[in-house]
N, CA and C atoms as an extended XYZ file, in Angstrom:
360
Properties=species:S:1:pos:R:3:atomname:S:1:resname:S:1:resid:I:1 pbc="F F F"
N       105.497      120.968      100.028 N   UNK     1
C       105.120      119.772       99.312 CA  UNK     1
C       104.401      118.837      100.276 C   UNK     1
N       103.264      118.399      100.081 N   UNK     2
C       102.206      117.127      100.716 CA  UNK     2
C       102.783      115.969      100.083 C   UNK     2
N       103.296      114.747      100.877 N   UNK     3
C       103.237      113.578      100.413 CA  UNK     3
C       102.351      112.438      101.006 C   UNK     3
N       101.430      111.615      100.403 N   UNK     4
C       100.562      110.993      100.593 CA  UNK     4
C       101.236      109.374      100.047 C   UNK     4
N       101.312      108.641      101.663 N   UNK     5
C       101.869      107.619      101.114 CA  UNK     5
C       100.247      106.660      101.796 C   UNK     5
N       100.040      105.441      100.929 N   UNK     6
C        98.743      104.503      100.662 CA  UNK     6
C        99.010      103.325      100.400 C   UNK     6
N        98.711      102.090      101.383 N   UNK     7
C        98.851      100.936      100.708 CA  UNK     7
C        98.559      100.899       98.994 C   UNK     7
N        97.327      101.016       99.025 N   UNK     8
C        96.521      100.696       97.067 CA  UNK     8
C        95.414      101.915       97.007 C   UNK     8
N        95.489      102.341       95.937 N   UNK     9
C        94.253      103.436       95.609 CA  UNK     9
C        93.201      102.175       95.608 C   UNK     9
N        93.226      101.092       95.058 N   UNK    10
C        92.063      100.354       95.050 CA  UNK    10
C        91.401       99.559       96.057 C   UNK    10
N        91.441      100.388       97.332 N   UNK    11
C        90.715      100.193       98.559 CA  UNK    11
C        89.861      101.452       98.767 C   UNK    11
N        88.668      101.432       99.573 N   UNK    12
C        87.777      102.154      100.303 CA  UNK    12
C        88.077      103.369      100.664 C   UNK    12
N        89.333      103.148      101.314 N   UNK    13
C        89.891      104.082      102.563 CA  UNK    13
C        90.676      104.959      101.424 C   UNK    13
N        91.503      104.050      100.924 N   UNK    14
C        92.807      105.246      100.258 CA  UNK    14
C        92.046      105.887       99.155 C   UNK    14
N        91.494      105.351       98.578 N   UNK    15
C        90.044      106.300       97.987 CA  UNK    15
C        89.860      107.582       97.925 C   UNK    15
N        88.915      107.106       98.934 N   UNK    16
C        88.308      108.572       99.958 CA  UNK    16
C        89.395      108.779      100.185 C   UNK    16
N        90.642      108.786      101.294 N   UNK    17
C        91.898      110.210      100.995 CA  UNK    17
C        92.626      110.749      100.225 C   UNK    17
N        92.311      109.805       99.094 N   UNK    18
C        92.987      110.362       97.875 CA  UNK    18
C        92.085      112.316       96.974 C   UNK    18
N        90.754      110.973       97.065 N   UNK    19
C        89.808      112.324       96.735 CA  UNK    19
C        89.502      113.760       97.515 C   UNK    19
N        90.139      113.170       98.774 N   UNK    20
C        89.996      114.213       99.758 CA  UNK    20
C        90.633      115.231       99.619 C   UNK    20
N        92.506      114.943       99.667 N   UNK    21
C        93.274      115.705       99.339 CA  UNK    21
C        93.071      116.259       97.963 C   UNK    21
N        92.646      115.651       97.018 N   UNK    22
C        92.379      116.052       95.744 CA  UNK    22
C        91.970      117.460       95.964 C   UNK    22
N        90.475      117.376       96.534 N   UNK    23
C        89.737      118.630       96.563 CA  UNK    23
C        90.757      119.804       97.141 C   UNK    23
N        91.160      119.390       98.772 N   UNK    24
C        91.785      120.121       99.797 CA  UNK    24
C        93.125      120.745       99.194 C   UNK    24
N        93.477      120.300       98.459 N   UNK    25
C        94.862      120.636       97.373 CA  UNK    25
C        94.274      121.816       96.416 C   UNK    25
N        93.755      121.202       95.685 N   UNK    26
C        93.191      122.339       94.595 CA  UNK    26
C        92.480      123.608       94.947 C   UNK    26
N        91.817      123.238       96.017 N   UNK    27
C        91.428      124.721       96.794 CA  UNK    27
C        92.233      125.104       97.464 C   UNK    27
N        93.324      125.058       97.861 N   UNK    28
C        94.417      125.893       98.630 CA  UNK    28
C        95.368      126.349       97.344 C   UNK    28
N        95.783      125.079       96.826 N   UNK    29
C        96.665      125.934       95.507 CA  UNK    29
C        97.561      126.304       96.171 C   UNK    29
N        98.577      125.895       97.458 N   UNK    30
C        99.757      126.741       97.588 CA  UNK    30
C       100.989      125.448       98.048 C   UNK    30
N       100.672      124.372       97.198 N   UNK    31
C       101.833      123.083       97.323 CA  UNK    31
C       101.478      122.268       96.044 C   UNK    31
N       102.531      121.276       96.151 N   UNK    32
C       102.722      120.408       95.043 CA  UNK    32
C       101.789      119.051       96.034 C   UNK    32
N       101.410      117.894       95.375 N   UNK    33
C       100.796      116.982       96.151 CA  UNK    33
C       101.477      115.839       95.456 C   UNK    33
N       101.759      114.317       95.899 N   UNK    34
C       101.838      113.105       95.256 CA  UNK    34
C       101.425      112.203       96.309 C   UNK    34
N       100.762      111.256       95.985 N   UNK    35
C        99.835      110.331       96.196 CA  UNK    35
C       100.996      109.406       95.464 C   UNK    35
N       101.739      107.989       96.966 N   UNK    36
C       102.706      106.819       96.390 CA  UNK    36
C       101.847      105.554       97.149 C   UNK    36
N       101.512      104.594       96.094 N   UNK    37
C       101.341      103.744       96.552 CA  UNK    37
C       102.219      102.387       95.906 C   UNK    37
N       101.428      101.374       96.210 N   UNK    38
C       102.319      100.161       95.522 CA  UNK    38
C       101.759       99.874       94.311 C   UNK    38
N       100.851       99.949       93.899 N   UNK    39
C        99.744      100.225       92.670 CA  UNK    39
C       100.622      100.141       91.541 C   UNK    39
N       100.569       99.717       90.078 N   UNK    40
C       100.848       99.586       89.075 CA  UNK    40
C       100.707      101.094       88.637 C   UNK    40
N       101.446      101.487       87.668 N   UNK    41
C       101.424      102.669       87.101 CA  UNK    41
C       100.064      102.605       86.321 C   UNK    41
N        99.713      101.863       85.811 N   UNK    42
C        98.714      102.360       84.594 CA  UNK    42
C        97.404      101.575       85.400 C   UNK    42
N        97.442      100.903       86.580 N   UNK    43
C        96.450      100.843       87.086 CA  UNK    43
C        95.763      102.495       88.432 C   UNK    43
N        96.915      103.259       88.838 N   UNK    44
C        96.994      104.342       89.212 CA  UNK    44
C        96.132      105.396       88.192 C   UNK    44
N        96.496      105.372       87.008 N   UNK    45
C        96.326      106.408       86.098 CA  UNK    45
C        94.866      105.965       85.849 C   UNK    45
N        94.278      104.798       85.836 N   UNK    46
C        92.868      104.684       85.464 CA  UNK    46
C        91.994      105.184       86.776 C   UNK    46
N        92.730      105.091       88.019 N   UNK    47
C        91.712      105.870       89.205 CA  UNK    47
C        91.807      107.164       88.843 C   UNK    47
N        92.950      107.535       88.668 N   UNK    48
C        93.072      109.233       88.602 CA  UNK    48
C        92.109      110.027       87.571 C   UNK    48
N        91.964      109.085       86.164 N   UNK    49
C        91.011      109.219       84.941 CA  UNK    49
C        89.307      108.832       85.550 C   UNK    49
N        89.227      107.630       86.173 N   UNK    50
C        88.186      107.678       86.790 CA  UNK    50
C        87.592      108.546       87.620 C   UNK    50
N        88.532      108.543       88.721 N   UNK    51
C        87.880      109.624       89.828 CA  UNK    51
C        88.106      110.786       89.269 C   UNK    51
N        88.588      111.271       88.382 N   UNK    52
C        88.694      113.313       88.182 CA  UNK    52
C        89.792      113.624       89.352 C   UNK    52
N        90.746      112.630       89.478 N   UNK    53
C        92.409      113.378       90.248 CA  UNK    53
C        92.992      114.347       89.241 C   UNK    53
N        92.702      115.761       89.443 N   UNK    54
C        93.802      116.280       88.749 CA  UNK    54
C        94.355      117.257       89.476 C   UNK    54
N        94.476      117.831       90.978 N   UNK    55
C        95.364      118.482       91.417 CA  UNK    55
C        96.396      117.662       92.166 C   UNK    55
N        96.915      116.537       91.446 N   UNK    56
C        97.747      115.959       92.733 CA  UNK    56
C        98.678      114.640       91.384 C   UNK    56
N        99.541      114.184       91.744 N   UNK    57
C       100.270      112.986       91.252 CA  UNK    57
C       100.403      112.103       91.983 C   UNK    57
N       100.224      110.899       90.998 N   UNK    58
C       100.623      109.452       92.066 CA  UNK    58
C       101.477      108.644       91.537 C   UNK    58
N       102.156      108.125       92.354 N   UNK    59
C       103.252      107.381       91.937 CA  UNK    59
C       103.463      106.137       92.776 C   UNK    59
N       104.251      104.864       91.656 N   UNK    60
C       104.028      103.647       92.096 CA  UNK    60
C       105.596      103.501       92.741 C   UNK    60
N       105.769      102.378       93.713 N   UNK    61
C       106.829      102.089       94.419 CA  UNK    61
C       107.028      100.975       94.425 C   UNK    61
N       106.299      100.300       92.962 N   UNK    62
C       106.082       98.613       93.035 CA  UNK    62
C       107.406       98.133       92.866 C   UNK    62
N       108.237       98.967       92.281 N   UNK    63
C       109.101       97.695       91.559 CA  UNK    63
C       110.312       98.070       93.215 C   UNK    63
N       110.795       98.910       93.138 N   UNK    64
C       112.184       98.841       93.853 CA  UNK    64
C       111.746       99.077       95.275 C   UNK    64
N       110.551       99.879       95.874 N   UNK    65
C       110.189      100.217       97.017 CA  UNK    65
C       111.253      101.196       97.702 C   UNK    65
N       111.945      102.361       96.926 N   UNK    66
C       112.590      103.197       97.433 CA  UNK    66
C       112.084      104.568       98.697 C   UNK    66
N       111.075      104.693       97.885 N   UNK    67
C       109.967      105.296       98.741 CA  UNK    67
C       109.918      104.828      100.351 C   UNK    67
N       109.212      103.788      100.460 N   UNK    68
C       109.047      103.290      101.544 CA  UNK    68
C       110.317      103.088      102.043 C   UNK    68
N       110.902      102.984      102.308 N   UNK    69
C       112.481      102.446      102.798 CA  UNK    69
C       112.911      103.767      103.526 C   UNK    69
N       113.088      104.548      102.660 N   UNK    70
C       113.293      105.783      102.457 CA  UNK    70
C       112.859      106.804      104.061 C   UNK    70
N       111.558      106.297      103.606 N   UNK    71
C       110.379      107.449      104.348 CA  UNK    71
C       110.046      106.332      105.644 C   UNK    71
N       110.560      105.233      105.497 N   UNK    72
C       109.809      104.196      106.917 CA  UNK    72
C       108.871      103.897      106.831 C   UNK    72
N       108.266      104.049      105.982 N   UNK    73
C       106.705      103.236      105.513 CA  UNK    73
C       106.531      101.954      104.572 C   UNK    73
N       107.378      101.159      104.542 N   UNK    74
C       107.146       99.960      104.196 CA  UNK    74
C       106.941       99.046      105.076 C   UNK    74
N       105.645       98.735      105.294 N   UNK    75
C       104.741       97.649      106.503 CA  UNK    75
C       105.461       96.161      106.204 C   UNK    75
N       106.507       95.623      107.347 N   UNK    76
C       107.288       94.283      107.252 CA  UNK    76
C       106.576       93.528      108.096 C   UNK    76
N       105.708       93.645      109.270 N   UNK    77
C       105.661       92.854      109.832 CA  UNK    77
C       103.765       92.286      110.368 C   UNK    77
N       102.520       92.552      109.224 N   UNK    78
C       101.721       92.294      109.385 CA  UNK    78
C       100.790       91.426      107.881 C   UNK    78
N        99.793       91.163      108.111 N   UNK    79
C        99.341       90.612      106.901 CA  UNK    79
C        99.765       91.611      105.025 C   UNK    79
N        99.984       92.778      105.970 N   UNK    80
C        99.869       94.017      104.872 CA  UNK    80
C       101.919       94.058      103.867 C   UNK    80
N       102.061       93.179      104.471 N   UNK    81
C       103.865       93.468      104.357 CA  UNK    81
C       103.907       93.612      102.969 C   UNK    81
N       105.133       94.282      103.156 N   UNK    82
C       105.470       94.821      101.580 CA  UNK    82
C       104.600       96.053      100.982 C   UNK    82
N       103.188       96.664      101.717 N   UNK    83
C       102.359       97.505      101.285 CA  UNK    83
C       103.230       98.514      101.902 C   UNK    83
N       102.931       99.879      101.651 N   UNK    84
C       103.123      100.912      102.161 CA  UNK    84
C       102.035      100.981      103.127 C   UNK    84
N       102.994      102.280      104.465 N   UNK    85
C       101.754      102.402      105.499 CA  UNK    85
C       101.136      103.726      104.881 C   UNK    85
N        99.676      103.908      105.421 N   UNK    86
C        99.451      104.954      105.407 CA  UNK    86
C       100.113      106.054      106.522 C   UNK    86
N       100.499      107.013      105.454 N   UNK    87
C       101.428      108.422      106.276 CA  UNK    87
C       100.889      109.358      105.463 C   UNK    87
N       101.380      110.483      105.917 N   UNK    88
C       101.221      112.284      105.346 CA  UNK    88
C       102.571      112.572      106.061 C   UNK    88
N       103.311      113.196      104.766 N   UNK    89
C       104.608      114.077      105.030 CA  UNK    89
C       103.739      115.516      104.654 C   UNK    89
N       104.613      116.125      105.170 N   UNK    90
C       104.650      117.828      104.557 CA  UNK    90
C       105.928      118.298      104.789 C   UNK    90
N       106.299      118.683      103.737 N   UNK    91
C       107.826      119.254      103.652 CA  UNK    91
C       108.042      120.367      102.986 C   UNK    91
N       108.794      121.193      104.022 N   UNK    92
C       108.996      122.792      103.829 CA  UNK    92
C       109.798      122.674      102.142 C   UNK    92
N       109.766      124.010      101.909 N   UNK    93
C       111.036      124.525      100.404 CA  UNK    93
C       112.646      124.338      100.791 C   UNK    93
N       113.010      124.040      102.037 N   UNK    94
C       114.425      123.725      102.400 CA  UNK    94
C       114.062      122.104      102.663 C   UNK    94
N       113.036      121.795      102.147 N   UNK    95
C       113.242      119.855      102.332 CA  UNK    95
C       113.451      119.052      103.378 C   UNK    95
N       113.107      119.813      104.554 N   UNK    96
C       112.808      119.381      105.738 CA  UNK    96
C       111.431      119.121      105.887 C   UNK    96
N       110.971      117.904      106.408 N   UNK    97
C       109.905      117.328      107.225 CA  UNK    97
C       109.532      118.200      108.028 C   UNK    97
N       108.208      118.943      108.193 N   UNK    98
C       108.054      119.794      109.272 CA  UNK    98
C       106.559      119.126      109.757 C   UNK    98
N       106.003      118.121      109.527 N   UNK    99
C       104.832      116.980      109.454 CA  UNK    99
C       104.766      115.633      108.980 C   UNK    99
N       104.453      114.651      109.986 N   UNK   100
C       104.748      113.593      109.710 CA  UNK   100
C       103.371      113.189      110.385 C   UNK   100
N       102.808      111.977      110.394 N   UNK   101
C       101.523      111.506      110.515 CA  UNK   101
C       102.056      109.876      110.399 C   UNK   101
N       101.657      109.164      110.704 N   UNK   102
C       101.976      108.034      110.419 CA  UNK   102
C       100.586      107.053      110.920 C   UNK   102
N        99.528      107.237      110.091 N   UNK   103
C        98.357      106.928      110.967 CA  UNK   103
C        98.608      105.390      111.398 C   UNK   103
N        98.394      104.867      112.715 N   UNK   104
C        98.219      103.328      113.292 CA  UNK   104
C        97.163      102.235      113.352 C   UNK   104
N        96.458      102.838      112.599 N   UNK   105
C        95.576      101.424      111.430 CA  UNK   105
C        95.438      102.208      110.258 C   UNK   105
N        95.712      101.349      109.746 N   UNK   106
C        95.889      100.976      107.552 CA  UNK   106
C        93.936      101.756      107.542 C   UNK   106
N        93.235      101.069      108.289 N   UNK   107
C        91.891      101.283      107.616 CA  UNK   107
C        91.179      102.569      108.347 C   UNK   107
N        92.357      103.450      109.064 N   UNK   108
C        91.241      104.852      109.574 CA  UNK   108
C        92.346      106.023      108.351 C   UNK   108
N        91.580      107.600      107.885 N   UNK   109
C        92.276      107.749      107.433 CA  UNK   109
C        93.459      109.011      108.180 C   UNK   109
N        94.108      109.647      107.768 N   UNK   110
C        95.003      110.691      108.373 CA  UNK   110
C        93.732      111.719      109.332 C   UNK   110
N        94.628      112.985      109.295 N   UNK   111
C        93.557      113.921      110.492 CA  UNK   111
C        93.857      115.010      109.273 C   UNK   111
N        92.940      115.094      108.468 N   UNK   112
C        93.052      116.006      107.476 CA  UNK   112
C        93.552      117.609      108.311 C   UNK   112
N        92.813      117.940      109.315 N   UNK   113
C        92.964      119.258      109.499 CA  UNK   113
C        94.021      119.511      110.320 C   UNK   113
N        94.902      118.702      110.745 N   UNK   114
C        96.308      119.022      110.967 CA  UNK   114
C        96.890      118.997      109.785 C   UNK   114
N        96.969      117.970      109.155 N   UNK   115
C        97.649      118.307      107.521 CA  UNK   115
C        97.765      119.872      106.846 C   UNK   115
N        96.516      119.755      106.853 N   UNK   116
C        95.891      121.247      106.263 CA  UNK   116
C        96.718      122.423      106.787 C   UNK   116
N        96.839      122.595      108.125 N   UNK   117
C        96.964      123.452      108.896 CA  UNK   117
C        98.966      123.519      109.146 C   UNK   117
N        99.332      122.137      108.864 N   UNK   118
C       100.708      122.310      108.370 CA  UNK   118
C       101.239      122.816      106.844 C   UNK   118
N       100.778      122.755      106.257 N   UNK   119
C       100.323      123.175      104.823 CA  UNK   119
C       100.660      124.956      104.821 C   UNK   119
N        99.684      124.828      105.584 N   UNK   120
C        99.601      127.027      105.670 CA  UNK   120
C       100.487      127.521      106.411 C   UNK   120
């Protein structure tokens, strides 16, 4: 399983990695994908309808922020607080973390081809 955690689909950056993985997902075909940001549910679903997301799910963490808490990606201490950071999990079928990414600026995106390459 790929997890894609994103401040907002409705930035530049999370964008483009959203669409990225989109593609990179659907042509491998051998994991589940979700895309969590803080994003409203039905504002999520109009990027996904917009952009043509359909190998992947996204999900919002607006209301309780379990996600982030969870995973250590809830940004407390910069202009961004309360957003999620950008990260990439990958987690084996026994539900262990075997990839973690935690990129250290919000505005560059992950290293797709380590992702990838944890993936396979």
């Amino acid at each position: 399983q790929l997890i894609v955690s994103v401040p907002s689909l409705d930035t530049a950056v999370c964008a483009a990695e959203t669409r990225k993985f989109n593609e990179a997902v659907g042509a491998l075909d051998i994991c589940t994908t979700a895309v969590v940001s803080m994003d409203l549910p039905f504002a999520s679903a109009k990027f996904c309808s917009t952009e043509g997301i359909d190998n992947l799910s996204v999900g919002s963490d607006y209301v309780d922020k379990d996600f982030g808490k969870a995973y250590g990606v809830l940004m407390s201490d910069n202009k961004l607080k309360g957003l999620l950071a950008r990260a990439v999990f990958v987690v084996n079928r026994s539900g262990e973390i075997v990839y973690k990414e935690i990129v250290p600026e919000v505005t560059e995106e992950p290293n797709y081809e380590d992702v990838l390459e944890a993936i396979k």
